[in-house]
C-alpha positions as CSV (number, residue, x, y, z in Angstrom):
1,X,2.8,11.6,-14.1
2,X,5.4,11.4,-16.7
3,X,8.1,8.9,-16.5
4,X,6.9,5.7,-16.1
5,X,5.7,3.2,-19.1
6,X,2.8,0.6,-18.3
7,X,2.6,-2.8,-20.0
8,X,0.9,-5.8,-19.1
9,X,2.1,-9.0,-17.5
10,X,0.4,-12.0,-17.8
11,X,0.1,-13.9,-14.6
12,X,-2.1,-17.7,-14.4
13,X,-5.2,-16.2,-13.5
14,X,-4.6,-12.7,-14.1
15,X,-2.8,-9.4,-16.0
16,X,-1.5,-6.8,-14.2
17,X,-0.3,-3.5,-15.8
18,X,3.0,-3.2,-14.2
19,X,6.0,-0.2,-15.1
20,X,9.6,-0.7,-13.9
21,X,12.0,2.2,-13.6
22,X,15.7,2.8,-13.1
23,X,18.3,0.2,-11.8
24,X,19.8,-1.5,-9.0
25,X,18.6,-2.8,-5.9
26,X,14.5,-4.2,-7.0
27,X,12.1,-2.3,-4.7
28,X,8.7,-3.2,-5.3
29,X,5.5,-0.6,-4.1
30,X,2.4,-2.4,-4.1
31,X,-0.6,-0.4,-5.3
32,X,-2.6,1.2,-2.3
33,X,-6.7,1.1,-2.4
34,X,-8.8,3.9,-4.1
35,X,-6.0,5.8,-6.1
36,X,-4.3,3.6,-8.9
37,X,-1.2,6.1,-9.0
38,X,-0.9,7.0,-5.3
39,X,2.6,6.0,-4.7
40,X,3.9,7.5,-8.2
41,X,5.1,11.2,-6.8
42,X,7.3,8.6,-4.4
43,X,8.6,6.3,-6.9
44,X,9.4,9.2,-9.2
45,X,11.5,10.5,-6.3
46,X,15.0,11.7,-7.1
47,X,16.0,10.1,-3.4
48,X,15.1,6.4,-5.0
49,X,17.3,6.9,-7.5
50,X,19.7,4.0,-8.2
51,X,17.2,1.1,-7.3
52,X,15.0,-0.6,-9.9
53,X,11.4,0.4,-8.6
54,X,8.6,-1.3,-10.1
55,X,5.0,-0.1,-9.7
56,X,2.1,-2.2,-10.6
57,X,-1.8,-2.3,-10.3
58,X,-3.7,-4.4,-8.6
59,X,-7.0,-6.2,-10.2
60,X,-9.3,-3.8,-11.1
61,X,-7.3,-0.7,-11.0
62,X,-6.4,1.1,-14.0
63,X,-5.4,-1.3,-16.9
64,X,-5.2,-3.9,-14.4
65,X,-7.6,-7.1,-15.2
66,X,-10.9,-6.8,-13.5
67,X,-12.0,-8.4,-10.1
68,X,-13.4,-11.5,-10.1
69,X,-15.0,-13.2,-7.1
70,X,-14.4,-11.7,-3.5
71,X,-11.8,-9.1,-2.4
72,X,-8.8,-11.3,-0.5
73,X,-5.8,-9.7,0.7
74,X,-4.3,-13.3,0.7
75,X,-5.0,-13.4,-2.8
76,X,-3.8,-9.7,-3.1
77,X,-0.7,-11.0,-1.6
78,X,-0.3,-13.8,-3.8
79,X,-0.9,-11.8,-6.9
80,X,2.5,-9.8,-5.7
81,X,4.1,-12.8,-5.8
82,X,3.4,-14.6,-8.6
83,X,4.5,-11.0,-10.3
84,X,7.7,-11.3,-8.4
85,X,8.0,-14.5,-10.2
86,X,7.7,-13.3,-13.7
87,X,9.8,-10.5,-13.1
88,X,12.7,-12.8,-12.1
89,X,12.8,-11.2,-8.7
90,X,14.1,-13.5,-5.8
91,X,13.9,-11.1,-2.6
92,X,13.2,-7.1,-3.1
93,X,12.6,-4.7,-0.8
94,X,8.8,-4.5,-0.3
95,X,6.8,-1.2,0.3
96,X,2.6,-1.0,1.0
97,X,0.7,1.7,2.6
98,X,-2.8,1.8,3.7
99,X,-4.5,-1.0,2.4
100,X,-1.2,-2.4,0.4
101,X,0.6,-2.1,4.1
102,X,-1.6,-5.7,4.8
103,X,-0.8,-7.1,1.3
104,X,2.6,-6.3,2.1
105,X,2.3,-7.9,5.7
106,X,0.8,-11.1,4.6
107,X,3.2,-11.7,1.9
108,X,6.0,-11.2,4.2
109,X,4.8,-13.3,6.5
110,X,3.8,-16.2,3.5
111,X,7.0,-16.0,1.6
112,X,9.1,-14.4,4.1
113,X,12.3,-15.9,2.1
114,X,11.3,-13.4,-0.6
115,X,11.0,-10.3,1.2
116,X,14.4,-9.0,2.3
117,X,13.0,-5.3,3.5
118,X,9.3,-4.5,4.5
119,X,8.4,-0.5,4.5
120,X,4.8,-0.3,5.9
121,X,3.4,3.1,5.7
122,X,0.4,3.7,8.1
123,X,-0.8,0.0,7.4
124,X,-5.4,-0.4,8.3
125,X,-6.4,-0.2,11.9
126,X,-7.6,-3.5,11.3
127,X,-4.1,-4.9,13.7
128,X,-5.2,-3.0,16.5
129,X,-7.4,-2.6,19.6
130,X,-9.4,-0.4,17.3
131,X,-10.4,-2.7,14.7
132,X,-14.1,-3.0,16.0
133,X,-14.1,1.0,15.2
134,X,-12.7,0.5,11.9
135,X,-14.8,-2.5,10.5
136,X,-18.2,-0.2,11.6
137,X,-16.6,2.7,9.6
138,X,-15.6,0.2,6.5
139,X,-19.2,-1.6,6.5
140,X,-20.9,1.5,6.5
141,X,-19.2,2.4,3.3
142,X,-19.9,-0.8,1.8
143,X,-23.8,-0.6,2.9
144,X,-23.4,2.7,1.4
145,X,-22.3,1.8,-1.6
146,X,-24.6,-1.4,-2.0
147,X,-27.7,0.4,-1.3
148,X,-26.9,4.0,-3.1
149,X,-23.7,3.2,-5.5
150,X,-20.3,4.1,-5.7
151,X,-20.0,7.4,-6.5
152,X,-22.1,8.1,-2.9
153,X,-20.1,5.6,-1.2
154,X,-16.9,7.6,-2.7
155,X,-18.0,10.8,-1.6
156,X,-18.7,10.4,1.8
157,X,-15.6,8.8,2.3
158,X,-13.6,11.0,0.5
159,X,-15.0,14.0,2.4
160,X,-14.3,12.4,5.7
161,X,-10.3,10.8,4.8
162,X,-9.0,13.9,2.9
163,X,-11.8,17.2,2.7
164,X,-15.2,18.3,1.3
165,X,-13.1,19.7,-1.4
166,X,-10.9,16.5,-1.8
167,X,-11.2,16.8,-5.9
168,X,-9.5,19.7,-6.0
169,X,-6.9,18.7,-3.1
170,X,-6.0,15.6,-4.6
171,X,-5.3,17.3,-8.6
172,X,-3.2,19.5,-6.6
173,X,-1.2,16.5,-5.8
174,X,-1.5,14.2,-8.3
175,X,-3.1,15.5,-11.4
176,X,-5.7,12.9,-12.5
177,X,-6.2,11.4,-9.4
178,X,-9.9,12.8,-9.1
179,X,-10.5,10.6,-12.0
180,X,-8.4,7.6,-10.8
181,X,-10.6,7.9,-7.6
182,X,-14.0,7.7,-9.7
183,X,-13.1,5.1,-12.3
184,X,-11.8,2.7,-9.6
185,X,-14.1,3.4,-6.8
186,X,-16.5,0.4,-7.6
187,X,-13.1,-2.3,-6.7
188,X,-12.5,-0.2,-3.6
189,X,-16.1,-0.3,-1.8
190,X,-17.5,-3.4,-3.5
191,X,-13.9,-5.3,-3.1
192,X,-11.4,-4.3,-1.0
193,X,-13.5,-2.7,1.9
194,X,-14.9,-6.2,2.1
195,X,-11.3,-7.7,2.2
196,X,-9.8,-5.7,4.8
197,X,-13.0,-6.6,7.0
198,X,-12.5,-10.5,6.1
199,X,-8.8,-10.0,7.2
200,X,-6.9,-11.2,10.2
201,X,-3.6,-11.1,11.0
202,X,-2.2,-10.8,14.4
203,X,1.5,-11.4,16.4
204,X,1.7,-15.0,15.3
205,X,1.8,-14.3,11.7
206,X,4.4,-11.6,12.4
207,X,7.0,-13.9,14.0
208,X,6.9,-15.4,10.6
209,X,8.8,-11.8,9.1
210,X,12.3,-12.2,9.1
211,X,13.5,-8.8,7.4
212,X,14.3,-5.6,8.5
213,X,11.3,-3.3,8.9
214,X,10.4,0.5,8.3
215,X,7.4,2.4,9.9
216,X,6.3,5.5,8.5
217,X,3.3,7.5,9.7
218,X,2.0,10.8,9.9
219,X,2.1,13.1,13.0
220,X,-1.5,14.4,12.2
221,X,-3.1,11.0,11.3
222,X,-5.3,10.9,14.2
223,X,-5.0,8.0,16.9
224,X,-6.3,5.1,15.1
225,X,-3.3,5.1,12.9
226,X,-1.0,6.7,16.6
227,X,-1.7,3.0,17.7
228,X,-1.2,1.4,14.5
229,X,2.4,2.4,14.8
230,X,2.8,1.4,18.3
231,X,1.3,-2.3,17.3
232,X,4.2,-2.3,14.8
233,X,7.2,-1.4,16.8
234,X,5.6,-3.8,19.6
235,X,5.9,-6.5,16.9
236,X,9.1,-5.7,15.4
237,X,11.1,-4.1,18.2
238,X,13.8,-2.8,16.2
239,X,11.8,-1.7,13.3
240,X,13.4,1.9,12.2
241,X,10.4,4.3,12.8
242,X,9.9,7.7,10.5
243,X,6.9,10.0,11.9
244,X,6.0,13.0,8.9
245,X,5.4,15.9,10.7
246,X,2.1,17.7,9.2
247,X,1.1,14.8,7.5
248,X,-1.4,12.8,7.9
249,X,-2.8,9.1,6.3
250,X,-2.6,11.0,2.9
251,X,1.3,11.2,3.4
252,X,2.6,9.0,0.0
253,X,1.1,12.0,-1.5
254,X,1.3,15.3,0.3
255,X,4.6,14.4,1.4
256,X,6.4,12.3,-1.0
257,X,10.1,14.0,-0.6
258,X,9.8,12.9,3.6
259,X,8.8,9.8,2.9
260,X,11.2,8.8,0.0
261,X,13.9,10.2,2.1
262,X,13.2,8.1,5.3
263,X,12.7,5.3,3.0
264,X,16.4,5.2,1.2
265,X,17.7,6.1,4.3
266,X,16.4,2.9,5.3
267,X,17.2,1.2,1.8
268,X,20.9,2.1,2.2
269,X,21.0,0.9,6.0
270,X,19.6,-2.6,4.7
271,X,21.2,-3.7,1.1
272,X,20.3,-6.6,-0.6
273,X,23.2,-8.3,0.1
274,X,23.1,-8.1,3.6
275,X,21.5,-11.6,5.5
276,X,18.2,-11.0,6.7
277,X,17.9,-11.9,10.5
278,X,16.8,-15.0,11.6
């Protein structure tokens, strides 16, 4: 994807590669798991125009510094905000999806005085009823991958998230992602599988969010993710709430134009300047 320039920022333990865009309003999209570049078609999105959007990669994703020690979306979470430091950013709008969704989550809950908007965008089963389901499904990947590798570990679940043919799907969307996908996949099943399992996070750490929140999901995502979204809107009760039709938990990419447009919708409804609620 053209339009966006990479560079390193050095953080104390870390560097992640990290591209800013445009002006305005910061709104910073934390990288998802398994595709570096999943969230550029919506960041590159003409209805985000007139905020500054910064993309960045996570350890051991793309140019990103590798992993080192255990998977932790607390670390994950602190990473984001040690970046939000040495961008000069006080309080952005935040935006995660899939595995990012809890990064985002535990960082608004941590540092809620720096998070003025939170846009979650089908965040892990892991918050709901059906997180026993999930956390089978997630350590039989891992086993996979521990006992056969990662490209077996990739396949399977790539077959059963997107299609058999999910190479040629996904360069249909996002040309080089099949590669993204196969350089990365070692961080996704040998890290962050393992960290969404390890992770907890329940209705006392979302009192702690004070901002306005977004849900966005996918009306053919299948009801693991159907009761995802009602856990959110239990927790935040006047979260705004944008369902894709067609879509399902592949959304930031199939549909980016939906889901940017819900999201400045939301954007506009909640500027900067505006006090968070208490």
């Amino acid at each position: 994807m053209t339009g966006w320039e990479w560079r390193p920022v050095d953080l104390p333990d870390t560097t992640l590669e990290v591209a800013v865009r445009g002006s305005g309003e910061p709104v910073v999209v934390i990288q998802t798991a398994q595709i570096a570049d999943e969230f550029v078609p919506l960041a590159s999105r003409p209805e985000l125009h007139g905020h500054r959007v910064v993309l960045y990669h996570r350890r051991g994703y793309a140019g990103s510094s590798p992993v080192r020690g255990p998977g932790s979306i607390e670390r994950d979470a602190l990473d984001c905000r040690r970046l939000l430091d040495a961008l000069g950013l006080d309080r952005v709008h935040l935006v995660g999806g899939s595995y990012s969704a809890a990064v985002a989550l535990q960082l608004a809950a941590d540092a809620p005085e720096r998070v003025h908007s939170l846009t979650l965008i089908e965040p892990p089963p892991t918050i709901t009823a059906g997180a026993d389901a999930f956390h089978e499904a997630a350590r039989r990947f891992v086993e996979i991958h521990r006992t056969q590798g990662p490209a077996a570990a990739l396949e399977e679940f790539a077959t059963r998230i997107m299609d058999p043919d999910w190479r040629t799907q996904l360069e249909r969307h996002l040309p080089g992602g099949s590669v993204q996908v196969q350089r990365d996949a070692e961080t996704l099943f040998g890290t962050d599988m393992p960290a969404l399992v390890d992770w907890r996070f329940g209705a006392e750490d979302a009192r702690r969010i004070r901002g306005p929140v977004l849900y966005v999901g996918g009306a053919a995502s299948g009801p693991l993710f159907a009761a995802v979204r009602e856990q959110i809107l239990a927790w935040f009760p006047g979260a705004s709430d944008v369902v894709v039709t067609d879509a399902d938990h592949m959304l930031a990419i199939t549909h980016p134009a939906e889901v940017a447009s819900g999201l400045a919708t939301f954007l506009r409804a909640h500027p900067l300047e505006a006090p968070s609620r208490p």
